[in-house]
KELUMPA-904491 format. One line per 2 residues: number of its first residue (from 1); their letters; for each residue y, z, x of C-alpha. Coordinates in steps of 0.2 Angstrom, whole numbers. Example, Ala and Ser with C-alpha at 12.3 -4.5 7.8 and 13.67 -1.06 7.14 Angstrom:
# residues 2
1 = AS = -22 39 62  -5 36 68
# end
This chain:
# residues 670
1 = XX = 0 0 0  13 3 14
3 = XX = 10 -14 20  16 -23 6
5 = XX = 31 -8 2  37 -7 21
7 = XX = 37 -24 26  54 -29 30
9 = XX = 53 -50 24  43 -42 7
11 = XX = 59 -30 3  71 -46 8
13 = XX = 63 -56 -2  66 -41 -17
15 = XX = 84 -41 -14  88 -58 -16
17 = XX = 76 -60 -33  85 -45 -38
19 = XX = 104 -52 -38  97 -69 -47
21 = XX = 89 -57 -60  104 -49 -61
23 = XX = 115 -64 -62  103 -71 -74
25 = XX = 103 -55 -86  122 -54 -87
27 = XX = 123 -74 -89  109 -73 -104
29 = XX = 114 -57 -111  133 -64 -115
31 = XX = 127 -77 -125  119 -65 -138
33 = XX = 133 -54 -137  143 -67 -141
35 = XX = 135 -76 -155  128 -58 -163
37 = XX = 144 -46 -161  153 -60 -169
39 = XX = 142 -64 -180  141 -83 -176
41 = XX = 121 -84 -177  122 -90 -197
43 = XX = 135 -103 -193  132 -123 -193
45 = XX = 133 -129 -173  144 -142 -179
47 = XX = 157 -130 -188  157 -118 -175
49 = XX = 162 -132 -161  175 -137 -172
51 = XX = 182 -120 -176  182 -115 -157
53 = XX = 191 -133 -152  204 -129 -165
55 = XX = 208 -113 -157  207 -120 -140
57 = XX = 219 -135 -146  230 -124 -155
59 = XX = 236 -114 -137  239 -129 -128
61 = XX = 246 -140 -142  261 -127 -140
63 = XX = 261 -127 -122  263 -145 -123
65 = XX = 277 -145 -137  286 -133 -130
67 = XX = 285 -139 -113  294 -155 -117
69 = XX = 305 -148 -130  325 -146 -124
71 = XX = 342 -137 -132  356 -145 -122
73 = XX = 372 -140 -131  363 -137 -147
75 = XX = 356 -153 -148  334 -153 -147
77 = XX = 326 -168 -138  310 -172 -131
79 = XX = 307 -177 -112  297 -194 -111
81 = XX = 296 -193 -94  283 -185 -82
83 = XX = 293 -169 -80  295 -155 -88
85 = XX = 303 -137 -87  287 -130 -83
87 = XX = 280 -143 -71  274 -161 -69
89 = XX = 265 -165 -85  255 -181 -87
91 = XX = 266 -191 -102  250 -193 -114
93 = XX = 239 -178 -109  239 -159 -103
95 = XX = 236 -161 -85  217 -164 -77
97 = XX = 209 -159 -94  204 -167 -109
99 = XX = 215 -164 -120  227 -179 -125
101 = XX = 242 -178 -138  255 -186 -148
103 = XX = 271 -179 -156  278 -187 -170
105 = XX = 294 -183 -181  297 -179 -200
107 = XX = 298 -199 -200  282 -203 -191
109 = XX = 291 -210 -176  282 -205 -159
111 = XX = 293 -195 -149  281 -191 -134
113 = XX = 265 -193 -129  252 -209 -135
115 = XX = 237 -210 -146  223 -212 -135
117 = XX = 211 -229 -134  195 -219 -136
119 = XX = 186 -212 -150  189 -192 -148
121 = XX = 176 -180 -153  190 -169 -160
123 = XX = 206 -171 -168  217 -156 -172
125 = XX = 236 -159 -182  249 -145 -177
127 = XX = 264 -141 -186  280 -137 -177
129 = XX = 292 -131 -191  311 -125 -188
131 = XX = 315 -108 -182  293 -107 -176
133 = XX = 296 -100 -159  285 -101 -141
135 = XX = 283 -84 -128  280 -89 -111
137 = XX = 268 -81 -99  286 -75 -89
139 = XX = 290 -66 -108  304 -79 -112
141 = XX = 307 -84 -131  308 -103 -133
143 = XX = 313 -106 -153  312 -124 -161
145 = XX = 330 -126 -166  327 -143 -173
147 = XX = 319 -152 -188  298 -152 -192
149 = XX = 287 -160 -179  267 -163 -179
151 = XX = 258 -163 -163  241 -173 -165
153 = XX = 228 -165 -151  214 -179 -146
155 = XX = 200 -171 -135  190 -181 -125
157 = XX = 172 -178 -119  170 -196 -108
159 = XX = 177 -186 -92  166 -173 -84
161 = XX = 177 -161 -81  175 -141 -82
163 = XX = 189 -137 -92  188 -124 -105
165 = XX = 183 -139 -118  169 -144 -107
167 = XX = 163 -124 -104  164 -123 -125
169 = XX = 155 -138 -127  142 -130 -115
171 = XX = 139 -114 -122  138 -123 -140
173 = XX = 123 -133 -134  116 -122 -120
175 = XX = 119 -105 -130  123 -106 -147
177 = XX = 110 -120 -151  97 -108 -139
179 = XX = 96 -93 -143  77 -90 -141
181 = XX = 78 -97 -127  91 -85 -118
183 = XX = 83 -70 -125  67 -75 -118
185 = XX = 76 -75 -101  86 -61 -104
187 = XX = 68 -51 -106  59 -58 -89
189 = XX = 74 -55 -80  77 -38 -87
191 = XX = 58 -35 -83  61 -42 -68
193 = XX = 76 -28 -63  64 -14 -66
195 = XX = 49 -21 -54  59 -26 -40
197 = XX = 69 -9 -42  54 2 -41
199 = XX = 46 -10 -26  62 -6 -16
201 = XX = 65 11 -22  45 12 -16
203 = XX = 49 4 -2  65 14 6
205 = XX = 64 20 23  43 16 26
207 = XX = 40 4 40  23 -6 41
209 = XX = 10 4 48  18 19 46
211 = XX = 17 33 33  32 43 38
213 = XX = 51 39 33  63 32 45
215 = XX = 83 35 41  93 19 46
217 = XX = 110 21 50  117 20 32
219 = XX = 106 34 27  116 46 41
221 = XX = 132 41 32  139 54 22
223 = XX = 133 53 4  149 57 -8
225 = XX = 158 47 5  147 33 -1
227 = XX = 146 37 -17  167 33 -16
229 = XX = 166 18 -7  155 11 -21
231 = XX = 168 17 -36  182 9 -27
233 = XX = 171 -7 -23  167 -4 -43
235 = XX = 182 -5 -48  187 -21 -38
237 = XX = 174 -31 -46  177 -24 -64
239 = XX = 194 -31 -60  191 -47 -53
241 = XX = 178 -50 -65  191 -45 -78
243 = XX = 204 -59 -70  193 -70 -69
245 = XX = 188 -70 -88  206 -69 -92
247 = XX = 207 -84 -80  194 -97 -89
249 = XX = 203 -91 -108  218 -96 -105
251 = XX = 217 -111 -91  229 -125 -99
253 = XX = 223 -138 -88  215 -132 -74
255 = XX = 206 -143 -61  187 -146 -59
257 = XX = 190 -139 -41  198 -122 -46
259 = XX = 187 -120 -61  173 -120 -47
261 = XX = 179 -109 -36  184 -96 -47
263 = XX = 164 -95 -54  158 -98 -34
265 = XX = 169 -82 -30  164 -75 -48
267 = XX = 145 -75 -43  149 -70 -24
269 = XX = 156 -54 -29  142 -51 -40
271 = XX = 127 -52 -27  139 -42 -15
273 = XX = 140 -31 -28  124 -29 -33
275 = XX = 117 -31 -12  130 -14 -13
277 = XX = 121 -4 -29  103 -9 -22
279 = XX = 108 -1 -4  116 12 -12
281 = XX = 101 15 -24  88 13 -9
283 = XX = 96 25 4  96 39 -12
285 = XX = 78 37 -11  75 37 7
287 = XX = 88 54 7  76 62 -7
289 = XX = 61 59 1  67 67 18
291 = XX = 78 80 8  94 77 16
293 = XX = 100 69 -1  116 85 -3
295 = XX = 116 92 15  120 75 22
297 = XX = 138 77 12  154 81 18
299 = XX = 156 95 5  140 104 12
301 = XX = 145 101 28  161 110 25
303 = XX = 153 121 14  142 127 28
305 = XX = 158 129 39  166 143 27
307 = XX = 149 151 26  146 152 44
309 = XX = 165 156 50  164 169 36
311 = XX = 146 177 43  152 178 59
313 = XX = 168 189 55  155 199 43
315 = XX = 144 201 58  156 207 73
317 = XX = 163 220 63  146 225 54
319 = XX = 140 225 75  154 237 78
321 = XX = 151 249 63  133 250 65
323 = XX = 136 254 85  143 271 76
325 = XX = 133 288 73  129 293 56
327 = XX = 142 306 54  157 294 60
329 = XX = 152 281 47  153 294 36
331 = XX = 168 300 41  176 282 43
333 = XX = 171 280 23  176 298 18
335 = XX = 194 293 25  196 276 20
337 = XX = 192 283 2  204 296 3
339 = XX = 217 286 9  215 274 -7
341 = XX = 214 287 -19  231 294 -9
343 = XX = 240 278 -12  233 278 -30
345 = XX = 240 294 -34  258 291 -27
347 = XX = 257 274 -33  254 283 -51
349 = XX = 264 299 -49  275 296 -64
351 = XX = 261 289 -76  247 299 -85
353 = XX = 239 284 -90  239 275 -74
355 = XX = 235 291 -63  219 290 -79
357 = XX = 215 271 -76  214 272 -55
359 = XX = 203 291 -57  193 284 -69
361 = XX = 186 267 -58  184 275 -42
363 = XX = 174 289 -49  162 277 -55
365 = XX = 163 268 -37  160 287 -30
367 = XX = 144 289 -41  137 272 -39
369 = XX = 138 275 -21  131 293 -18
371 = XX = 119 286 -34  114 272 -22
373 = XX = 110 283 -7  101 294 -19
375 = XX = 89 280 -23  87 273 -5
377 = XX = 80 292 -1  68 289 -17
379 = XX = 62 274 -11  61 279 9
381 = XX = 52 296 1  38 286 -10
383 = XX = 35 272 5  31 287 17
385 = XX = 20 294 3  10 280 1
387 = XX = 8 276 20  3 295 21
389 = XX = -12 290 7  -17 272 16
391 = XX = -8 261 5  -3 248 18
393 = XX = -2 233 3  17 239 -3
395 = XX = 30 239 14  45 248 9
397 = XX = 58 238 0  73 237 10
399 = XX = 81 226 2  95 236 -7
401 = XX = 93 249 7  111 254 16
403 = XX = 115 256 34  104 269 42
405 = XX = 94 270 26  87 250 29
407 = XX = 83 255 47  70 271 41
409 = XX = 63 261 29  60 245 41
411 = XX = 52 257 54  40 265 41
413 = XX = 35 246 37  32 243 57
415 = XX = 20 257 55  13 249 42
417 = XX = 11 233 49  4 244 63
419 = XX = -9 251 55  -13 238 45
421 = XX = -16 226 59  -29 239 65
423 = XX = -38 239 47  -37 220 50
425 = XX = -47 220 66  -60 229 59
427 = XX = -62 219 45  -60 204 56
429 = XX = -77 214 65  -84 217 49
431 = XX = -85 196 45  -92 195 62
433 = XX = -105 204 59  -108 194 42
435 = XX = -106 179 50  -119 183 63
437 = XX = -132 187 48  -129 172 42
439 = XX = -131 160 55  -148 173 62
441 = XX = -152 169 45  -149 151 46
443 = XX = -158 150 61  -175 160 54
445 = XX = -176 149 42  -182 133 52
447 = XX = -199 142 60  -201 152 45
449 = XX = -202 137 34  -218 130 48
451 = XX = -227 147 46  -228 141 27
453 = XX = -233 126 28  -246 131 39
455 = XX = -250 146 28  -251 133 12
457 = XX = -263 122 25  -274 135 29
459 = XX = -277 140 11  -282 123 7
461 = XX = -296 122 22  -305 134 12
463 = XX = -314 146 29  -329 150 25
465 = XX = -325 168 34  -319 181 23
467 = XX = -306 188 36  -299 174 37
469 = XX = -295 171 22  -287 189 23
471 = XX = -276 186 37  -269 171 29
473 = XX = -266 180 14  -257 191 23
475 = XX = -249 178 31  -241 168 16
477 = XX = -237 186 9  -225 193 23
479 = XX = -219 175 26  -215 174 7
481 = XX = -207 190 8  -197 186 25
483 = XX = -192 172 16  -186 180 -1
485 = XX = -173 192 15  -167 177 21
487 = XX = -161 170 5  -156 187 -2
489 = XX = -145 189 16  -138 170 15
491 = XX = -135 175 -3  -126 192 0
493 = XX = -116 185 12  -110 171 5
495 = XX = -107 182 -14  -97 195 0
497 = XX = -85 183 8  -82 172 -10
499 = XX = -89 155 -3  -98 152 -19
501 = XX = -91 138 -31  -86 146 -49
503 = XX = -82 134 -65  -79 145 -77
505 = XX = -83 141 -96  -88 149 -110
507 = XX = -103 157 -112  -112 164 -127
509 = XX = -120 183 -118  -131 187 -133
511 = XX = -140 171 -131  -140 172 -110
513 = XX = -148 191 -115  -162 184 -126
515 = XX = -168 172 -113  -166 183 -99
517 = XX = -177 196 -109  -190 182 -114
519 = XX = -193 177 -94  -196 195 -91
521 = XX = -205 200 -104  -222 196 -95
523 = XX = -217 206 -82  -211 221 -90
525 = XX = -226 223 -100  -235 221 -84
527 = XX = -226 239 -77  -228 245 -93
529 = XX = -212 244 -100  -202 242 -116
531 = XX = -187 233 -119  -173 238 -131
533 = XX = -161 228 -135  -145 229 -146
535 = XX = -131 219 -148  -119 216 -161
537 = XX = -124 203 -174  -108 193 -172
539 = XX = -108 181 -157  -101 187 -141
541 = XX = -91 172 -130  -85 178 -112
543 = XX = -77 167 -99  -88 166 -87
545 = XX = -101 154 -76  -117 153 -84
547 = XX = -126 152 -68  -122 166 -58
549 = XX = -119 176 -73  -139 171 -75
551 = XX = -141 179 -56  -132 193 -60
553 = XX = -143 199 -76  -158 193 -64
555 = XX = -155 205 -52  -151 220 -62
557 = XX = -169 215 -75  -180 213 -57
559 = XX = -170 229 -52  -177 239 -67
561 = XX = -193 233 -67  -197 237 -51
563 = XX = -189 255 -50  -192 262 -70
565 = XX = -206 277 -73  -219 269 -80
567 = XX = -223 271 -101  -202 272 -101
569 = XX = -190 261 -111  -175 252 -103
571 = XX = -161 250 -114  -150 235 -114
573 = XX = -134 234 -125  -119 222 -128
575 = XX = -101 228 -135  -85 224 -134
577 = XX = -71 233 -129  -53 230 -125
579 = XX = -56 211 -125  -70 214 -113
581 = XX = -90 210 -116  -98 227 -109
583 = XX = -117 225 -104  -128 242 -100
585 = XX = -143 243 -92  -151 261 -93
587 = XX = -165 266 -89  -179 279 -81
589 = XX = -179 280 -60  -199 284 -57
591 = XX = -191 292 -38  -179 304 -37
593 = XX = -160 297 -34  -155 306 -21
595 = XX = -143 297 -16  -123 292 -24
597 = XX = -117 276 -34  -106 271 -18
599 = XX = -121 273 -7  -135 262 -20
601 = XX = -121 247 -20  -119 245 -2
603 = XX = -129 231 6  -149 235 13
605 = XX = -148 253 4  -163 254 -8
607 = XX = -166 270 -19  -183 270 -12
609 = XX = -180 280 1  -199 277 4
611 = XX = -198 257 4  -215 257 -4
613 = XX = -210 246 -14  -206 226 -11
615 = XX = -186 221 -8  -172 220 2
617 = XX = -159 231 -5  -147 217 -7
619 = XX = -150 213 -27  -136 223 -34
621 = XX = -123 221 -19  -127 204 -23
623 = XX = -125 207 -42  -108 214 -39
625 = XX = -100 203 -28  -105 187 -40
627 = XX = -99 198 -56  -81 199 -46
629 = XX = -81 182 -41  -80 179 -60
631 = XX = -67 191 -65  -76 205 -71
633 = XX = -82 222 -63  -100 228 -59
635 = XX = -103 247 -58  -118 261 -57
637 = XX = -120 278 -66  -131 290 -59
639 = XX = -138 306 -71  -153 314 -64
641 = XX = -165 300 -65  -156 287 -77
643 = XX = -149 274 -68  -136 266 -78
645 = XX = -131 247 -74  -112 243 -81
647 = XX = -106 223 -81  -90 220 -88
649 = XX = -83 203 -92  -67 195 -99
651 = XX = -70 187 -116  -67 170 -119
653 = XX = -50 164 -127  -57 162 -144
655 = XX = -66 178 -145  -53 189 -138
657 = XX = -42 180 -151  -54 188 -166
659 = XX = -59 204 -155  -49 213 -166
661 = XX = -58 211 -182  -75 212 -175
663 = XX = -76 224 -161  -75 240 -174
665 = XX = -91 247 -163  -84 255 -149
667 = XX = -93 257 -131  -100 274 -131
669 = XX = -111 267 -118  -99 268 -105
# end
């Protein structure tokens, strides 16, 4: 993608379709503007072209009369020659343009001007009646001191000149008579604008073969400095654009050379324009991507001026106050105070209410203050309380601390910082340590898996000798057994150190309890067990993985089963309690727990102290860490000999929505 958007002939390319799109959408949107804001588009082509040479006709018919009309002495003639009082005239037409004329009087006599030899696609009769009167473009009043006149207009279309006949014939045929045709460009080319804009806007400041953004040298130019040269460059083509309209409305007979270089100049200052916005538009998005676009101002850069010159005063003389002791900032306060309270009280001596106003403010300023100091001591008095209790987590906020006060306080945090870069090296030991379980674990695994396969081998030879069909046994039993400590240590330490992927979703815990008891049904009945299990009837939704919620209440059912007194029950139950599902296991210990909650949860600690029995003391550490990794809390109750499993979980959205209606039953479990 950065080939195409930072190569540098691509984004040439893009600048010039870009100024014909935009010359092409101004040129096709005019003509609808036109014909629709007028309300031209119901109108016969015809009617329409005859309508607009009238007009056009009308203007020059009195520039023409007027031109050649005299008052010498109070008497009115008309000038047959080429002159004229305002410049050469052709005698039978208005200069190099196509309109032709006669003038006739009250008689019908021709008094300037010739009919024409040619058939003119237009005729147009003007009336010039006493006391009419003519303002030239200079503001002077010309009036028509003699009798009735008719001017007859012929307009010629033989010529191929761009007079304002010729551009209304145009846009008669080419727009008027068109219209589907110029909307249809105005869409491409207005679809065309918004592709090359995001291609160069895409494109800004990246280079071929390189992701990074490069700043050229208009992108270090101040940006509200270019942001003005760009209004004032604005406002010259609005007001070029705005002559040159003015020109083409008004032209009397205007040459097919000027004509042309006005529009030449016209289009010029539009691509320059334009080449101007796109540069503008593209070094805006170079700035944003590379986040300079408001530092690289001169009002930031000013800005950043004040703020430094002002922080520089602030700090010499906040270097020279905090060089003091204690008690002479104290003092130096104390005496500034009671010098502004001095010039209060003289300044108010004869006034009550004035003595009132002043006392009144600088008490609260007085209270504020000690109020202030007051609640730094608070704040330095709790941090040091809880460093004194181990709480490392909560550094002592300083930030509204004052003077000597901020100091304390940043001292107790580097004690904290102290300390707790000590508790970090041991728990950076303690991942060493179950990192090296894991990878001794890892590396068990390969030789373990050949005592197998071999084991699984040997079994299938069938030996005929009964001892050795006993040592293999024995074999593929501890190898089985070594294998189960690997997984459960790979396990554990994975769970521990929450490299385990969790996607959460809801989970329906009665249903997760039903299947769980169904697998170890088998099993339980085998030790002699019975399984209780109540739950309420409603459904019970937590947010939760399915999964390892699955390996959590796996672990705690293989847990019971190996560890309950025989011809005993274990109870399982399911409630919900404060938008939380609570599942308790309870049940009968067949040894004597000797030992603490804290101690059964750490890792390789089994309540059979004996280890007659089969495991690697790693099910409920394992149980516990998964149960965190989803949000809940897994925690053990020790009475005598029950041995009481507590797993907590967060309730799904909908069910903690309803949770209030339907968790009536509380958890007297727990």
């Amino acid at each position: 993608m950065n080939r195409i958007t930072g190569n540098t002939p691509a984004k040439a390319t893009a600048m010039v379709l870009l100024c014909l799109s935009v010359l092409l959408l101004i040129l096709s949107s005019a003509v609808p503007i036109v014909v629709y804001g007028n309300n031209l588009n119901n109108i016969d082509a015809k009617v329409l072209r005859d309508n607009l040479f009238s007009d056009l006709s009308r203007q020059d018919a009195q520039l023409v009369f007027y031109g050649r009309y005299y008052v010498v002495d109070g008497k009115a003639y008309f000038d047959g020659n080429t002159g004229s009082q305002y410049g050469n005239m052709d005698p039978n037409r208005l200069g190099a343009s196509s309109f032709y004329y006669e003038i006739k009087d009250e008689s019908g006599t021709t008094v300037a001007g010739a009919k024409p030899e040619f058939e003119p696609v237009f005729v147009h009769e003007e009336e010039f009646a006493p006391d009419d009167y003519y303002v030239t473009n200079a503001g002077e009043i010309i009036y028509n001191e003699g009798s009735s006149h008719t001017l007859y207009a012929y307009i010629d279309r033989s010529d191929s000149l761009l007079d304002k006949y010729h551009i209304a014939d145009l846009l008669i045929e080419y727009g008027f008579e068109k219209q589907g045709m110029w909307l249809a460009i105005l869409a491409g080319s207005l679809l065309s604008i918004i592709v090359l804009l995001i291609f160069l806007v895409i494109g800004a400041g990246r280079r071929k073969d390189d992701a990074e953004v490069k700043e050229r040298l208009i992108d270090r130019v101040p940006y509200d400095l270019l942001i003005g040269i760009y209004l004032v460059s604005a406002a010259f083509v609005i007001l070029f654009l705005d002559n040159s309209i003015h020109y083409f409305s008004y032209m009397p007979g205007t040459n097919i050379y000027e004509s042309w270089l006005v529009i030449v100049l016209s289009v010029v200052v539009l691509i320059l324009s334009t080449l101007l916005a796109i540069m503008l538009l593209m070094t805006t998005s170079v700035r944003i991507k590379s986040r300079k676009l408001f530092k690289n101002t001169l009002i930031y850069r000013v800005f950043v001026i004040i703020i430094r010159l002002i922080k520089r005063i602030f700090a010499k003389t906040g270097f020279v106050f905090k060089s003091l002791p204690l008690i002479w900032k104290t003092s130096l306060i104390l005496v500034a105070w009671f010098i502004l309270e001095l010039f209060g009280i003289a300044a108010t001596a004869n006034s009550t209410e004035g003595m009132f106003i002043l006392w009144f403010p600088s008490r609260i300023i007085m209270a504020l203050f000690v109020l202030l100091i007051a609640a730094g001591l608070r704040v330095l008095q709790a941090g040091g309380r809880r460093l004194a209790g181990g709480d490392l987590q909560h550094p002592v906020e300083t930030k509204h601390l004052i003077g000597d006060l901020r100091r304390h306080g940043e001292d107790l945090n580097s004690i904290s910082r102290g300390m707790e870069l000590a508790v970090e090296e041991q728990l950076r030991s303690e991942r060493f340590k179950t990192e090296l379980i894991t990878n001794v674990s890892h590396d068990i695994k390969t030789p373990l898996t050949s005592i197998i396969n071999y084991a699984d081998l040997l079994k299938k030879e069938d030996p005929k000798e009964e001892k050795i069909r006993e040592y293999v046994a024995i074999i593929d039993k501890h190898s089985q057994r070594l294998k189960k400590l690997t997984e459960d240590l790979v396990e554990a330490s994975k769970a521990s150190t929450g490299n385990i992927q969790v996607s959460l979703s809801t989970c329906e815990t009665g249903v997760l309890l039903d299947q769980t008891a169904g697998e170890y049904q088998d099993k339980l009945d085998a030790c002699g067990l019975e399984l209780i299990v109540n739950k309420p009837e409603y459904s019970v939704s937590v947010w939760a993985d399915g999964r390892l919620l699955w390996r959590v209440l796996d672990n705690v059912f293989n847990n019971a089963c190996k560890y309950s007194l025989p011809g005993s029950r274990i109870y399982v139950s399911l409630s919900v309690w404060q938008h939380q599902a609570i599942i308790t296991v309870k049940n009968i210990s067949r040894y004597a727990l000797n030992i603490s909650s804290d101690e059964l949860m750490e890792r390789f600690v089994r309540g059979d102290s004996s280890r007659s029995t089969e495991g690697s003391g790693l099910g409920l550490a394992i149980a516990r860490s998964l149960t965190e990794l989803q949000g809940g809390s897994f925690l053990l109750e020790i009475d005598g000999d029950l041995f009481k499993t507590i797993i907590k979980l967060p309730l799904s959205l909908e069910q903690s929505e309803t949770s209030e209606d339907n968790t009536q039953t509380t958890a007297q479990e727990v």
